[in-house]
N, C-alpha and C positions, 0 to 999 in steps of 0.2 A: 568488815564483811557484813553484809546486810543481813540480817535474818530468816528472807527467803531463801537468799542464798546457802546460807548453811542449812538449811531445813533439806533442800535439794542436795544435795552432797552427802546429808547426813544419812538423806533413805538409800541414796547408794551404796555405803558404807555399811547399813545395815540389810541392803540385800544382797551387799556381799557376803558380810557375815554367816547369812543364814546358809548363801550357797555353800558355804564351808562344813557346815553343822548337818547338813541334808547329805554331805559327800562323806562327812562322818560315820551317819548314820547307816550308809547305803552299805560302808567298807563293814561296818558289825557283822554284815546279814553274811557277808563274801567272805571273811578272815581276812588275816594278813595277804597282800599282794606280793610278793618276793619272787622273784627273776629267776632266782634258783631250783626253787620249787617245782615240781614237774606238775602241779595241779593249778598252777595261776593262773592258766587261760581258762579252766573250767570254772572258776572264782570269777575272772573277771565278765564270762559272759552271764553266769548267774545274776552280779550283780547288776546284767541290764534288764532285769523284770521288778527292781526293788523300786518303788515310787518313790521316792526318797531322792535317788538319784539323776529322775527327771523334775523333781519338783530343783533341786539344785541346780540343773544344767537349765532350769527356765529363772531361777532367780538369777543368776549369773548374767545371762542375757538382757535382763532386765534393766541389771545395776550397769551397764554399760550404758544403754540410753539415757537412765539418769545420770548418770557421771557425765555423759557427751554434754546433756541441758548444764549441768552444773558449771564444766570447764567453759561454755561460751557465755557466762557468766562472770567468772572468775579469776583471776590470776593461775596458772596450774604451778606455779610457786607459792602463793596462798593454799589452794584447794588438795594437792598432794599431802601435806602433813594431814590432815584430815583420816585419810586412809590408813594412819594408825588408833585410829580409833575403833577401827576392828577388833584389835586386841581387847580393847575392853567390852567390846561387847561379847565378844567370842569366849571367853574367859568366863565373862556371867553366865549366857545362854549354854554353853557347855558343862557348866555347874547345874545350874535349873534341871536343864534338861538331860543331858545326858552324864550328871555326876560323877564328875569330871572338879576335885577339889581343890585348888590353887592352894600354893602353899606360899609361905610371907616372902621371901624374894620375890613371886611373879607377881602380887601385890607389890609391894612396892615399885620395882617396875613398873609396873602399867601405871602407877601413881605421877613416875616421872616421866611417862609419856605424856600424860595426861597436860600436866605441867607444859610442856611443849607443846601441845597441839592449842591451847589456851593463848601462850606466847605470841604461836603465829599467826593465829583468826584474830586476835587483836591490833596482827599491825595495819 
């Protein structure tokens, strides 16, 4: 895989990331969502005023068109594994940011992802 190549997959990857961390962010300000709950529609239209949540539903959007650039690129048997590289970003940036502290199994884990996704951008 050529290295534009991965450069362009990888911002997808990492604006998917983010949109996860923004929809994190958003669920703080709202509580838990629970079905059960008789207050989860009023939680969940609350959390349509949290910026957080549109900054995620615009990275989402985004990481789509670079994914689109990336796949007419690439094999989507190459560039799929890629998309576990989320977890390691998600896993730091959720540490970073929103402290959030991985304990040594999901380290290691993501170690043997890692492992894998190395495997496959090299065949």
């Amino acid at each position: 895989m050529k290295l534009t190549d991965f450069a362009i997959l990888g911002t997808g990857v990492l604006l998917n990331a983010l949109a996860q961390l923004g929809l994190k962010a958003a669920t703080r300000v709202s509580g838990p969502l629970i079905a059960t709950d008789s207050g989860v529609v009023e939680r969940a239209l609350r959390m349509l005023v949290v910026p957080s949540l549109w900054y995620a539903l615009c990275a989402y959007g985004l990481s789509v068109i670079v994914w689109l650039v990336g796949l007419s690129r690439v094999p989507v048997s190459q560039a799929y594994p890629l998309l576990s590289l989320g977890y390691v970003i998600n896993v730091g940036l959720a540490w970073w940011l929103l402290g959030e502290i991985p304990n040594a199994q999901r380290v290691f884990g993501i170690a043997v992802i890692v492992l894998g996704v190395v495997l496959v951008a090299r065949s």
